[in-house]
LUMKOL-382819 format. One record per residue (C-alpha): residue number from 1; chain; x, y, z. Coordinates in steps of 0.05 Angstrom, whole numbers. Layout:
residues N
<site n="NUM" chain="A" px="X" py="Y" pz="Z"/>
...
***
This chain:
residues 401
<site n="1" chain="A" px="3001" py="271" pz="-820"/>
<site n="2" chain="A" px="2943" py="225" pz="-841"/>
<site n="3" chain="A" px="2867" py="250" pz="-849"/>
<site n="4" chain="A" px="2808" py="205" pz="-857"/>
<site n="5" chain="A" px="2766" py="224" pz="-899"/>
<site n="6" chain="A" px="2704" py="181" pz="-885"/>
<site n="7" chain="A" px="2696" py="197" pz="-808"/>
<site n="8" chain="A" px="2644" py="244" pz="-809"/>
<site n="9" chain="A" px="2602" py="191" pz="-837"/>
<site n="10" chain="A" px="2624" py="148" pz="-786"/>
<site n="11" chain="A" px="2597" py="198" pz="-731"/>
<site n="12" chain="A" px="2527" py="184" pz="-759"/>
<site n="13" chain="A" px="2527" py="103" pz="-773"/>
<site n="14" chain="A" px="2569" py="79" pz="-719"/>
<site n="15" chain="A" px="2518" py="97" pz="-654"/>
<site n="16" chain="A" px="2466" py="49" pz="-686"/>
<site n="17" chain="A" px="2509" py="-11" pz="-683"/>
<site n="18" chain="A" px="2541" py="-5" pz="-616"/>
<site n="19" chain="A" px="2477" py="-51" pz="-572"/>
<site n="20" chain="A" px="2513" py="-105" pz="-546"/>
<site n="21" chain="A" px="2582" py="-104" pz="-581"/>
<site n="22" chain="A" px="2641" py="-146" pz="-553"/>
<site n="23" chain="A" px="2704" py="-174" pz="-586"/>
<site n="24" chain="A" px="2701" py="-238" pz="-545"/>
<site n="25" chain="A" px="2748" py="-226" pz="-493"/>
<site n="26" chain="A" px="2719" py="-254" pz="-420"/>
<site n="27" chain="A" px="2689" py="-207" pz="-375"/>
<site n="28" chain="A" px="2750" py="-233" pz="-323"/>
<site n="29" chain="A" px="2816" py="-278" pz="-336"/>
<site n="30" chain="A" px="2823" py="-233" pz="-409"/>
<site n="31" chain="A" px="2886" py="-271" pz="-439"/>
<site n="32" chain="A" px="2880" py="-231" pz="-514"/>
<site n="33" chain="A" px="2861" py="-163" pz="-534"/>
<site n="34" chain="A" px="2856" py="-136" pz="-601"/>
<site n="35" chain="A" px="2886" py="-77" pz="-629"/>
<site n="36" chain="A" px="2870" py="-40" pz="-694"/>
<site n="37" chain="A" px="2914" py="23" pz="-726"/>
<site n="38" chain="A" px="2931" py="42" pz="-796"/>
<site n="39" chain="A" px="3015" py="39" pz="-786"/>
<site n="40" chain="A" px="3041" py="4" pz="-839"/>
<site n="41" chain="A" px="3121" py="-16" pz="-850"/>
<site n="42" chain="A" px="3167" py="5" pz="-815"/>
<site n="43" chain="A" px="3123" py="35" pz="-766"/>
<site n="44" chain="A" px="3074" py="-17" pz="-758"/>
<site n="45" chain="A" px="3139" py="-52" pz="-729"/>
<site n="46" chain="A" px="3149" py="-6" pz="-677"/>
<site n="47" chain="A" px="3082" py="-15" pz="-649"/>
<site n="48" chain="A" px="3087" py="-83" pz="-646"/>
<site n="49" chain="A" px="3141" py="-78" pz="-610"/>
<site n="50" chain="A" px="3109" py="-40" pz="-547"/>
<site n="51" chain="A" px="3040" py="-75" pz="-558"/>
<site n="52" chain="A" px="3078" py="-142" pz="-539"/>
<site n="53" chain="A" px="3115" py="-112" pz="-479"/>
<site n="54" chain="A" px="3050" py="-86" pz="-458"/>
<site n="55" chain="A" px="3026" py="-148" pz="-462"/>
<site n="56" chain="A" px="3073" py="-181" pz="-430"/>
<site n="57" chain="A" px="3068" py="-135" pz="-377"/>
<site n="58" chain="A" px="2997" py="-148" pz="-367"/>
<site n="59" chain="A" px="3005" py="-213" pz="-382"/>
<site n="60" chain="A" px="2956" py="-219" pz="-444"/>
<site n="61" chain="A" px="2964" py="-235" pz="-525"/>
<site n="62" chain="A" px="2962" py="-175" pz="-567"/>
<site n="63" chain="A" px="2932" py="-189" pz="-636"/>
<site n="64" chain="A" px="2950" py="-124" pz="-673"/>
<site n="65" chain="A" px="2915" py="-113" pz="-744"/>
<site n="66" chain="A" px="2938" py="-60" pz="-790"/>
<site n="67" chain="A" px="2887" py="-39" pz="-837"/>
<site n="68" chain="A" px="2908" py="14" pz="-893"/>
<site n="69" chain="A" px="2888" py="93" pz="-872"/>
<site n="70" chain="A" px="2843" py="105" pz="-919"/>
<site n="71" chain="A" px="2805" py="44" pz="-906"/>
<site n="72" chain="A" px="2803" py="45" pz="-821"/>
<site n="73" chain="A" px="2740" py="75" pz="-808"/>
<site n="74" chain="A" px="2705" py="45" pz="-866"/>
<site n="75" chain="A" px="2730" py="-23" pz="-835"/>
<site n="76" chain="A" px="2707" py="0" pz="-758"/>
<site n="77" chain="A" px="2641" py="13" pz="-783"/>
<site n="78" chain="A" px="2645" py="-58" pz="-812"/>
<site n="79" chain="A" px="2667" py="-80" pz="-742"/>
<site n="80" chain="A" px="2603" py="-41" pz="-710"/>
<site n="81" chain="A" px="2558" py="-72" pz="-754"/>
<site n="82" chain="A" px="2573" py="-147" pz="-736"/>
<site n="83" chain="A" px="2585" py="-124" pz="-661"/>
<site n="84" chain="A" px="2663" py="-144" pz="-667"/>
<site n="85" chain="A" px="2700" py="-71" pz="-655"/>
<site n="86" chain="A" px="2770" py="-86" pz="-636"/>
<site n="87" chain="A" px="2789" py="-82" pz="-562"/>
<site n="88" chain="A" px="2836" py="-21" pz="-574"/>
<site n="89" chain="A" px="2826" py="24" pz="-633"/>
<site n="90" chain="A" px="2877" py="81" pz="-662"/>
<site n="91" chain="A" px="2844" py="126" pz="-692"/>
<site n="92" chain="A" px="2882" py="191" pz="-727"/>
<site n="93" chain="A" px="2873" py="250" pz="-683"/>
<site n="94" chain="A" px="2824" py="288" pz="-718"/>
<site n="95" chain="A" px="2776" py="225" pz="-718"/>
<site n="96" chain="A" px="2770" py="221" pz="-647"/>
<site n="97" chain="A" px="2722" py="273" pz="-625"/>
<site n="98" chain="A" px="2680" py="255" pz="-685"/>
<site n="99" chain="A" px="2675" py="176" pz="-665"/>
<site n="100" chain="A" px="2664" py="194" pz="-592"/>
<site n="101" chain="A" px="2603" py="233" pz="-614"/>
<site n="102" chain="A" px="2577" py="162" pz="-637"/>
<site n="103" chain="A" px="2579" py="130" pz="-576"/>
<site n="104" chain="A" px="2630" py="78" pz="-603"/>
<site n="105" chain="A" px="2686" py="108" pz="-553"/>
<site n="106" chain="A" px="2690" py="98" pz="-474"/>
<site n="107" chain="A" px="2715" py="162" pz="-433"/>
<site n="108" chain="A" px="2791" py="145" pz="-407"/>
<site n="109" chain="A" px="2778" py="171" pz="-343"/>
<site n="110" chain="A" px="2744" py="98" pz="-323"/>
<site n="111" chain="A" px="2819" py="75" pz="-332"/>
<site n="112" chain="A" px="2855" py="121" pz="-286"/>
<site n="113" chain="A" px="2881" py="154" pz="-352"/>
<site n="114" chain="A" px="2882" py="229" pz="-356"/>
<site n="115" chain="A" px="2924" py="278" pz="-402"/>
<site n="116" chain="A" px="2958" py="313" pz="-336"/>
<site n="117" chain="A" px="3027" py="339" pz="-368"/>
<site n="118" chain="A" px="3013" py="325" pz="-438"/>
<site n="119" chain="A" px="3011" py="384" pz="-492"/>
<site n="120" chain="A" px="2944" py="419" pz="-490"/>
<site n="121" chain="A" px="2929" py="410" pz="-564"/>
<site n="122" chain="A" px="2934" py="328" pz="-549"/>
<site n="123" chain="A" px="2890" py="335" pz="-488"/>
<site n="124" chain="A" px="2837" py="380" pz="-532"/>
<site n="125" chain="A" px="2850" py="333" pz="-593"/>
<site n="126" chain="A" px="2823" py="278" pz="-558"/>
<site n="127" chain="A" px="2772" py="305" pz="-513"/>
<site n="128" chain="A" px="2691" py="307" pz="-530"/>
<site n="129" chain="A" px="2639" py="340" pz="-490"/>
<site n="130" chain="A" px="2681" py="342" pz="-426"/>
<site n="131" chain="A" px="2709" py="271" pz="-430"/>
<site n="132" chain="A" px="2775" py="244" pz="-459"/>
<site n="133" chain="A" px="2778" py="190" pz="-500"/>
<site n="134" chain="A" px="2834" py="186" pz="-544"/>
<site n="135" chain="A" px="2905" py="202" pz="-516"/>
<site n="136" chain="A" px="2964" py="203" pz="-567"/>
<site n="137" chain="A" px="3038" py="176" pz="-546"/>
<site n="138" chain="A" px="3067" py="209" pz="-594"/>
<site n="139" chain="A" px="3057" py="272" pz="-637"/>
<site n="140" chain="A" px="3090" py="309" pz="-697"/>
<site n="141" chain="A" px="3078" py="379" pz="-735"/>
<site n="142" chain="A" px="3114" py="422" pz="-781"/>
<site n="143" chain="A" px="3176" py="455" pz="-784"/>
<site n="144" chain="A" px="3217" py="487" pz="-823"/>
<site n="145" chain="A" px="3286" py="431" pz="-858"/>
<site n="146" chain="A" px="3346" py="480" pz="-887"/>
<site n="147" chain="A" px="3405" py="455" pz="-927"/>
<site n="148" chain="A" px="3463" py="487" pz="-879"/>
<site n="149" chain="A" px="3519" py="474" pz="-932"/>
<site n="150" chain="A" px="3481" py="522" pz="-982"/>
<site n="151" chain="A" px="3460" py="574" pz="-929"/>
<site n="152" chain="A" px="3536" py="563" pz="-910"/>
<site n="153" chain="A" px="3559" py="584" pz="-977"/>
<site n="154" chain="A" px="3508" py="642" pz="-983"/>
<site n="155" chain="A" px="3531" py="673" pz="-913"/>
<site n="156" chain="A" px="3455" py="662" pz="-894"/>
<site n="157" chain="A" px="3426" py="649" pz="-821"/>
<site n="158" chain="A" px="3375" py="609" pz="-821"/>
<site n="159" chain="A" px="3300" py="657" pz="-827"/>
<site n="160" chain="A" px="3263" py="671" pz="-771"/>
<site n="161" chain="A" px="3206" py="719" pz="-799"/>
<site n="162" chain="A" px="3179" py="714" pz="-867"/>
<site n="163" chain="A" px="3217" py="772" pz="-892"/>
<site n="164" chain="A" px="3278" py="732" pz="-882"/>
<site n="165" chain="A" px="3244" py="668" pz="-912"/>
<site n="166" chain="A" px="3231" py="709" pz="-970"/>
<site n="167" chain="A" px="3293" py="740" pz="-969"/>
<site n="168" chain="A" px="3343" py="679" pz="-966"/>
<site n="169" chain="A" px="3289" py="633" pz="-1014"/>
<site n="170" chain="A" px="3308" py="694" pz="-1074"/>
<site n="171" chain="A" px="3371" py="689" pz="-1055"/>
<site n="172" chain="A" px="3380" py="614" pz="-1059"/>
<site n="173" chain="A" px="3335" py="602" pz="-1124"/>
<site n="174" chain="A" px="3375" py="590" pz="-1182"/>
<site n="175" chain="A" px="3405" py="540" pz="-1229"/>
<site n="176" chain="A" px="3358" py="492" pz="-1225"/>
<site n="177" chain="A" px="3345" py="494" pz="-1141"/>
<site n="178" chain="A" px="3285" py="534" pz="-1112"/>
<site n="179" chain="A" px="3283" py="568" pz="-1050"/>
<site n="180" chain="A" px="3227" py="541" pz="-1018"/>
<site n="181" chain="A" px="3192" py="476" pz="-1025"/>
<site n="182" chain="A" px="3125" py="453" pz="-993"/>
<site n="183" chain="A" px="3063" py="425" pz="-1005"/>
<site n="184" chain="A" px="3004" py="461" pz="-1038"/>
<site n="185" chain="A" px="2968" py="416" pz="-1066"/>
<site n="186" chain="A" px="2887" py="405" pz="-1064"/>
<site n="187" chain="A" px="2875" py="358" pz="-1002"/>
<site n="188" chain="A" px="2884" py="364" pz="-940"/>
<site n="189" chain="A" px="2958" py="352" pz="-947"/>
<site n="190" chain="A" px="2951" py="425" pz="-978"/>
<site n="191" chain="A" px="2914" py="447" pz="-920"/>
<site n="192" chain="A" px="2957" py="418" pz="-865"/>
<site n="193" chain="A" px="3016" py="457" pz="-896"/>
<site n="194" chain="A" px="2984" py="534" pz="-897"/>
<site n="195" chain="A" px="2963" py="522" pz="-827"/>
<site n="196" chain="A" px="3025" py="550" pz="-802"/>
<site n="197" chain="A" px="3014" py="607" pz="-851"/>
<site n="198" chain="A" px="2948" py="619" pz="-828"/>
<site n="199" chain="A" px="2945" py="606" pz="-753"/>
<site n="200" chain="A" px="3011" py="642" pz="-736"/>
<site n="201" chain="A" px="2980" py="706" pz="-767"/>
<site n="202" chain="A" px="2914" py="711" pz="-732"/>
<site n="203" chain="A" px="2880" py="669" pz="-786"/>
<site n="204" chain="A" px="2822" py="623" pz="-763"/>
<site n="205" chain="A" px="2780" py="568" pz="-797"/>
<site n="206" chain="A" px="2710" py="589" pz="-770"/>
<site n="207" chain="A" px="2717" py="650" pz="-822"/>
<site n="208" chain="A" px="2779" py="635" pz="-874"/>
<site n="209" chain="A" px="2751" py="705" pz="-906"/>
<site n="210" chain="A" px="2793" py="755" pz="-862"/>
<site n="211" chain="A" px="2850" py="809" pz="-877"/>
<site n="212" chain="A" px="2902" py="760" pz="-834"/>
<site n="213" chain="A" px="2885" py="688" pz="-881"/>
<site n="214" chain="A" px="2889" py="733" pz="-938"/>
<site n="215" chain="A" px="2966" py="761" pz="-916"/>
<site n="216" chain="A" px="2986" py="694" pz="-915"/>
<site n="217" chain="A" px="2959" py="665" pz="-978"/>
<site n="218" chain="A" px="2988" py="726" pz="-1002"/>
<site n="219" chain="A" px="3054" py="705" pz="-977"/>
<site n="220" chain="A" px="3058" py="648" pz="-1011"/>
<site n="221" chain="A" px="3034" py="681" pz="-1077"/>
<site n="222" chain="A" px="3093" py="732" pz="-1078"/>
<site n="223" chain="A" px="3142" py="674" pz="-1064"/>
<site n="224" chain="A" px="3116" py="633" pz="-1123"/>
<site n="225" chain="A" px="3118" py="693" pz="-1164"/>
<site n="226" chain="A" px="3187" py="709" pz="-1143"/>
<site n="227" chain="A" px="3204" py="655" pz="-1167"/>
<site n="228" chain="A" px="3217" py="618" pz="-1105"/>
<site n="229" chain="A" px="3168" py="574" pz="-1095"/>
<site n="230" chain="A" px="3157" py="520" pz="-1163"/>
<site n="231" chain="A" px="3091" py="530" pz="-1201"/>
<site n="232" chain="A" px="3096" py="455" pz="-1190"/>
<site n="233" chain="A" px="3085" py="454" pz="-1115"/>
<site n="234" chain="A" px="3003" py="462" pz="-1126"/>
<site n="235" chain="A" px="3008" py="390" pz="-1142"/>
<site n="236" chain="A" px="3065" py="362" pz="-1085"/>
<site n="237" chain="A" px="3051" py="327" pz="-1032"/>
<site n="238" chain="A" px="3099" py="328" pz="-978"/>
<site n="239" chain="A" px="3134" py="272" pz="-1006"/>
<site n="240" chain="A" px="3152" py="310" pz="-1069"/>
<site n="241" chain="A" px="3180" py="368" pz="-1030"/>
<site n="242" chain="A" px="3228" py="323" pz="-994"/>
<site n="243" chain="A" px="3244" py="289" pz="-1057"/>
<site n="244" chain="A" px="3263" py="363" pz="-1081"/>
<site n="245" chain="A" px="3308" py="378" pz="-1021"/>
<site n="246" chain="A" px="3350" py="315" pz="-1028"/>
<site n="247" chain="A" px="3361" py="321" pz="-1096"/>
<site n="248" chain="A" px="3384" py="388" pz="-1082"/>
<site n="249" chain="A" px="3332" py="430" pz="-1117"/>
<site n="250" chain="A" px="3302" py="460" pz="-1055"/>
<site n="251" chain="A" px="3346" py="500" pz="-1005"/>
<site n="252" chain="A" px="3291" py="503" pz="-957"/>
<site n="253" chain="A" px="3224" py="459" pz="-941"/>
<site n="254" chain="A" px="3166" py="451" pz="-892"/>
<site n="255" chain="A" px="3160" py="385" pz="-866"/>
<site n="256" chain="A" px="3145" py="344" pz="-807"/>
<site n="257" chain="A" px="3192" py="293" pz="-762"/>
<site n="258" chain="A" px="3166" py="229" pz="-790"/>
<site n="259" chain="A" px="3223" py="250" pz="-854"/>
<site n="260" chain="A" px="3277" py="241" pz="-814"/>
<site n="261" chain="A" px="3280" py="173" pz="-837"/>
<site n="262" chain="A" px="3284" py="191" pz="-905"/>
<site n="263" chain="A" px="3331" py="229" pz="-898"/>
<site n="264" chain="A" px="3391" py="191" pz="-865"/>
<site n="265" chain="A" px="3391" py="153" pz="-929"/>
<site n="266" chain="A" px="3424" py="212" pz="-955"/>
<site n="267" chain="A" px="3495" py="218" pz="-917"/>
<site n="268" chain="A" px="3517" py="274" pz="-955"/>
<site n="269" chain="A" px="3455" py="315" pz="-950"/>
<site n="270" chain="A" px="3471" py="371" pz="-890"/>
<site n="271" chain="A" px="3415" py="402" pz="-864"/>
<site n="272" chain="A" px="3376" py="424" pz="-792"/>
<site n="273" chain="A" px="3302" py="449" pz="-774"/>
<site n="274" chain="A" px="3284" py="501" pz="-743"/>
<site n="275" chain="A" px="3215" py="528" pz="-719"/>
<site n="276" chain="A" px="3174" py="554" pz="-784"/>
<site n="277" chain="A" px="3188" py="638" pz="-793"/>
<site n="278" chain="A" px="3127" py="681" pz="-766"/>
<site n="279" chain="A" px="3109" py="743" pz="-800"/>
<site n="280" chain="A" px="3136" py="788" pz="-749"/>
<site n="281" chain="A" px="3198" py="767" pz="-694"/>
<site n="282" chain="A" px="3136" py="772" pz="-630"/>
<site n="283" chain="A" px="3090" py="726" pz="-662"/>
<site n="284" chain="A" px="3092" py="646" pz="-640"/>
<site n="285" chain="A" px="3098" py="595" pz="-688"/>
<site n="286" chain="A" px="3034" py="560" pz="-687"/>
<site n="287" chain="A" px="3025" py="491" pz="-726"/>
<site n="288" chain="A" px="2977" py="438" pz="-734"/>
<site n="289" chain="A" px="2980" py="382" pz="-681"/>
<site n="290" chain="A" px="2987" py="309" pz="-720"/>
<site n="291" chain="A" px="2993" py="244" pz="-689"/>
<site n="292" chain="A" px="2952" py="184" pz="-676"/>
<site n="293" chain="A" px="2913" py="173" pz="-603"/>
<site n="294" chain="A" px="2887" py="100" pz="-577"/>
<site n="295" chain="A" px="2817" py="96" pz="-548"/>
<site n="296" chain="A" px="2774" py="40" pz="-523"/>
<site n="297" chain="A" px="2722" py="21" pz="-559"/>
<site n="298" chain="A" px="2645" py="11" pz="-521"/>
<site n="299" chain="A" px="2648" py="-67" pz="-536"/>
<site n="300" chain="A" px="2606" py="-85" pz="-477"/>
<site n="301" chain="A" px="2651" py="-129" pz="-438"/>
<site n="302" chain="A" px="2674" py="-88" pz="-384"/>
<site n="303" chain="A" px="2719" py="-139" pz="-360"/>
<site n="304" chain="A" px="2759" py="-146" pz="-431"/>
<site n="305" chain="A" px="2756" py="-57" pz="-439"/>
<site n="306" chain="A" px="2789" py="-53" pz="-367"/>
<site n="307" chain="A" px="2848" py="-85" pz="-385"/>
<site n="308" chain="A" px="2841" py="-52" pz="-454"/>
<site n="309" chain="A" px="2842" py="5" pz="-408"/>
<site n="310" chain="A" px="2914" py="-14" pz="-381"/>
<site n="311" chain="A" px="2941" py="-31" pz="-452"/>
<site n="312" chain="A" px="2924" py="51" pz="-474"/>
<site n="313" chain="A" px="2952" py="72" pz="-406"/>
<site n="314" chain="A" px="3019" py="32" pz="-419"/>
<site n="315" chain="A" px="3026" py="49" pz="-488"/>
<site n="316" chain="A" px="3022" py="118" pz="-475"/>
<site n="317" chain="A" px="3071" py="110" pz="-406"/>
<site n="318" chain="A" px="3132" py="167" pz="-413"/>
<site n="319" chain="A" px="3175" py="103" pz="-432"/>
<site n="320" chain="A" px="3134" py="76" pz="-490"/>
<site n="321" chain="A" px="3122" py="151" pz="-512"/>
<site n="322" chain="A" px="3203" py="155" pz="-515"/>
<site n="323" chain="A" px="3205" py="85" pz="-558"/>
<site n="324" chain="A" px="3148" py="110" pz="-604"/>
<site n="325" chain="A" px="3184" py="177" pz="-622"/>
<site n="326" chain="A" px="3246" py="145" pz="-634"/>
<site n="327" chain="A" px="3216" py="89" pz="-676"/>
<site n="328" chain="A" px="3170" py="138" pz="-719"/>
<site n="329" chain="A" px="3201" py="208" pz="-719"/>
<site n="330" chain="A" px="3161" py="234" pz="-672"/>
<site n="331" chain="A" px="3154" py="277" pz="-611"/>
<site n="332" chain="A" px="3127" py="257" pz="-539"/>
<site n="333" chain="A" px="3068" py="274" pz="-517"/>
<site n="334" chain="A" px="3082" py="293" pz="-454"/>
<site n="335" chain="A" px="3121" py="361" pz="-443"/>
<site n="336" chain="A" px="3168" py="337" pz="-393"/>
<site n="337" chain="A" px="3181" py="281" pz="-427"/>
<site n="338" chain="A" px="3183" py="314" pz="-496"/>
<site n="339" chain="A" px="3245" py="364" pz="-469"/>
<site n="340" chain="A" px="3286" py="317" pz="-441"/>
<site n="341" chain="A" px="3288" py="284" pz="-508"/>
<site n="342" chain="A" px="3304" py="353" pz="-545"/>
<site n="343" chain="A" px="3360" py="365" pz="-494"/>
<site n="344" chain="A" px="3393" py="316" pz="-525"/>
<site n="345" chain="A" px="3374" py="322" pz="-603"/>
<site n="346" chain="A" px="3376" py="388" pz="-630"/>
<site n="347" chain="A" px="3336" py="367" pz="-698"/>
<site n="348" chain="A" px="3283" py="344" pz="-654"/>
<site n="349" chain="A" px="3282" py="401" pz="-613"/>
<site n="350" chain="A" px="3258" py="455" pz="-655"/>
<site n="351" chain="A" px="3188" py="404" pz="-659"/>
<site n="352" chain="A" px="3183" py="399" pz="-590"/>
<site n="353" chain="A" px="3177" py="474" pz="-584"/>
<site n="354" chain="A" px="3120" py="473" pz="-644"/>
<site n="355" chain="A" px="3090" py="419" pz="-621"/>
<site n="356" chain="A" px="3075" py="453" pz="-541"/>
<site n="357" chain="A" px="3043" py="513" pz="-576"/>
<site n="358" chain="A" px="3006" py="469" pz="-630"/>
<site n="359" chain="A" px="2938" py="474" pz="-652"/>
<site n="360" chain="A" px="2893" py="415" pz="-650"/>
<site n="361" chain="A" px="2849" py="413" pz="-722"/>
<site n="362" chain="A" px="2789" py="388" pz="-691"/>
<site n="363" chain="A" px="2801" py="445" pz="-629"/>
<site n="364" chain="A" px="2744" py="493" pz="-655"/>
<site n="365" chain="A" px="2703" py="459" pz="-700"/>
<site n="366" chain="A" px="2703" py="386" pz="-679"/>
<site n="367" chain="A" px="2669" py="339" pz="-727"/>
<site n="368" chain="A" px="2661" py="405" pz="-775"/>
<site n="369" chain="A" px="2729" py="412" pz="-791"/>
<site n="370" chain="A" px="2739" py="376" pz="-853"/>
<site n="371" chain="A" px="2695" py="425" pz="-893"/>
<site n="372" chain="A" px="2738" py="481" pz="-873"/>
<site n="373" chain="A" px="2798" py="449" pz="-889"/>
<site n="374" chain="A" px="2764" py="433" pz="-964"/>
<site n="375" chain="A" px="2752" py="512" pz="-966"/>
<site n="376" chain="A" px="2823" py="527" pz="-948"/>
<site n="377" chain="A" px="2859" py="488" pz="-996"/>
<site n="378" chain="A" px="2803" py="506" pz="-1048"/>
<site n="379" chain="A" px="2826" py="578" pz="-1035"/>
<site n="380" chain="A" px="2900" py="564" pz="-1031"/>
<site n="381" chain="A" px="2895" py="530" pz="-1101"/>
<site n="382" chain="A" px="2868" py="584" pz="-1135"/>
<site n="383" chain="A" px="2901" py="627" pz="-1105"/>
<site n="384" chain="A" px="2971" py="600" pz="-1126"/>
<site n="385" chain="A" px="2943" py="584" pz="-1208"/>
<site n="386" chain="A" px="2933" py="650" pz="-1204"/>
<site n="387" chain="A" px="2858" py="648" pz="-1214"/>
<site n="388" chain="A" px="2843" py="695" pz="-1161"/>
<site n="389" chain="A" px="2873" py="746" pz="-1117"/>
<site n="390" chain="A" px="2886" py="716" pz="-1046"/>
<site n="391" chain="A" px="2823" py="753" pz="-1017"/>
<site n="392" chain="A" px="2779" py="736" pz="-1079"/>
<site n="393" chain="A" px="2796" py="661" pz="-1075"/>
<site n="394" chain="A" px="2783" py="659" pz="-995"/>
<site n="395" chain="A" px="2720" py="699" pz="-1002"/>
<site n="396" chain="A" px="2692" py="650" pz="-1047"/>
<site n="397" chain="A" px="2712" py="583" pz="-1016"/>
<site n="398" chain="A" px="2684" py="603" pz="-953"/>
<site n="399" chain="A" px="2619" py="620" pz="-987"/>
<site n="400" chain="A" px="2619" py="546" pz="-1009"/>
<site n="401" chain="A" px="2578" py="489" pz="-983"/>
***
């Protein structure tokens, strides 16, 4: 899960750039298109990989540039500027309804490419005003990881409402292992992880002051105070809390896909996912969508951004979506696709489920979105110090500017 901080500015300073871009591909005979994302090692890898068959396919030279996350849109405006945006451009999800607004993106529909069978928080993820213009291959969210050789030992199934969670993290905590082990801390990290929290129980970012935001928060609270949760967690990122589950010291954890990685390095380390509890056994499990769509960029050569066109249409083909998953921890994009590869994992299958009831972040607030998510980890924060009662904390972060 990756957030850019700096796109909202890019909605505003991109659109006066755009006269007359191109990347200097011919307007017929193309032989290279470029490509600009923010994987790095080993993922950056993997996307080589299908950007070559790709090109292969469509028998062009893919230049791919990797530029780090933090620094992609800074380095598009750059691109905007001296009329040079890359041919295809990854943006992270959230970005893309915010870059479209700019003008910067062309709609996907001029290259037969539609989001017909892929999960409806990808399709709204990357859709502005009508138009798509960003279509993801590959998706992730969050779910909850469980050490089975400890629930084993305690006689514990694992939870499926947050009674049980709370239940079986007391249970679990001692000598020297927590419960439960996520990430609270005050970025959009912190955010990202209450989502599931929030949205499952009627909570909405519009208005984080509500009776249903405040049960959650207040969830977490009694955990923490239980004991359950670490006091330390208000400053983990979701690195930290895998680092606590394998070491041992967390029995349960929220996470994402993308850790499965990690995780193999540790043989001995038993564990399985399931879908994150829900306050009661009828509610849905509903997480944020994360994941990184390709758009083409309005260079001005219509010539070069047609068979950019065919490059986002292959990449995102049911095969390449199966290769990207695979390479990245991820989950297709596409529904059918996406089942027929949790038939045959069962740690991957408890994501696919998430991920075809997930919530795009962008979905409701488009380019607004990033000041609610500052007011909901602002609240979560002191909320968990203990500054403020759950209600308190979320009345006054959404007061904030």
């Amino acid at each position: 899960m990756t957030t850019l901080a700096a796109a909202a500015t890019a909605a505003l300073l991109i659109g006066t750039a755009l006269a007359a871009c191109s990347s200097g591909g011919g307007s017929s005979g193309t032989t290279t298109l470029t490509v600009e994302d923010y994987y790095q090692s080993p993922q950056d890898k993997v996307m080589e990989g299908v950007y070559n068959t790709c090109g292969t396919a469509l028998g062009v030279t893919i230049k791919a540039t990797h530029v780090p996350g933090a620094g992609l849109i800074a380095k598009v405006l750059q691109q905007a500027s001296a009329k040079n945006l890359p041919d295809v451009l990854m943006l992270d999800n959230p970005d893309v309804q915010q870059i479209a607004s700019s003008g910067a993106l062309s709609p996907l529909k001029d290259y037969g490419i539609s989001g017909d069978g892929f999960a409806p928080a990808v399709v709204k993820a990357g859709t502005y005003k009508g138009d798509l213009y960003g279509l993801a291959p590959a998706v992730n969210s969050l779910a909850l990881f469980y050490n089975t050789d400890m629930f084993t030992k305690a006689g514990l199934t694992p939870p499926k409402t947050w009674d049980e969670l709370r239940s079986d993290a007391k249970q679990l905590t001692g000598n020297g292992v927590y419960g439960f082990a996520f990430s609270g801390i005050n970025t959009y990290e912190g955010t990202w992880q209450f989502l599931p929290f929030m949205w499952t129980n009627g909570g909405d970012e519009k208005n984080i002051d509500t009776p249903q935001t405040a049960q959650a928060l207040q969830f977490l609270v009694d955990m923490m105070n239980d004991g359950s949760i670490s006091k330390a967690s208000i400053n983990w990122a979701q690195s930290d809390a895998l680092d606590q589950f394998t070491a041992g010291k967390a029995a349960m954890m929220e996470n994402g896909p993308w850790q499965f990685g990690s995780l193999a390095k540790f043989p001995d380390l038993h564990w399985a996912t399931v879908p994150m509890p829900t306050r009661t056994a009828s509610q849905t499990a509903v997480a944020p969508l994360g994941g990184e769509a390709f758009t083409v960029p309005e260079t001005g050569d219509r010539g070069t951004m047609t068979t950019a066109g065919k490059l986002v249409k292959c990449i995102t083909s049911s095969k390449n979506q199966v290769t990207i998953a695979q390479g990245e921890g991820d989950v297709p994009a596409n529904l059918a696709t996406a089942a027929k590869v949790g038939a045959s994992n069962k740690l991957i299958q408890p994501f696919v489920e998430v991920v075809s009831h997930a919530r795009a972040r962008t979905g409701e607030l488009g380019a607004d979105w990033p000041k609610a998510a500052t007011k909901i980890y602002t609240a979560e924060q002191l909320a968990l110090t203990g500054k403020a009662t759950p209600s308190a904390a979320l009345k006054q972060a959404q007061g904030s500017n």
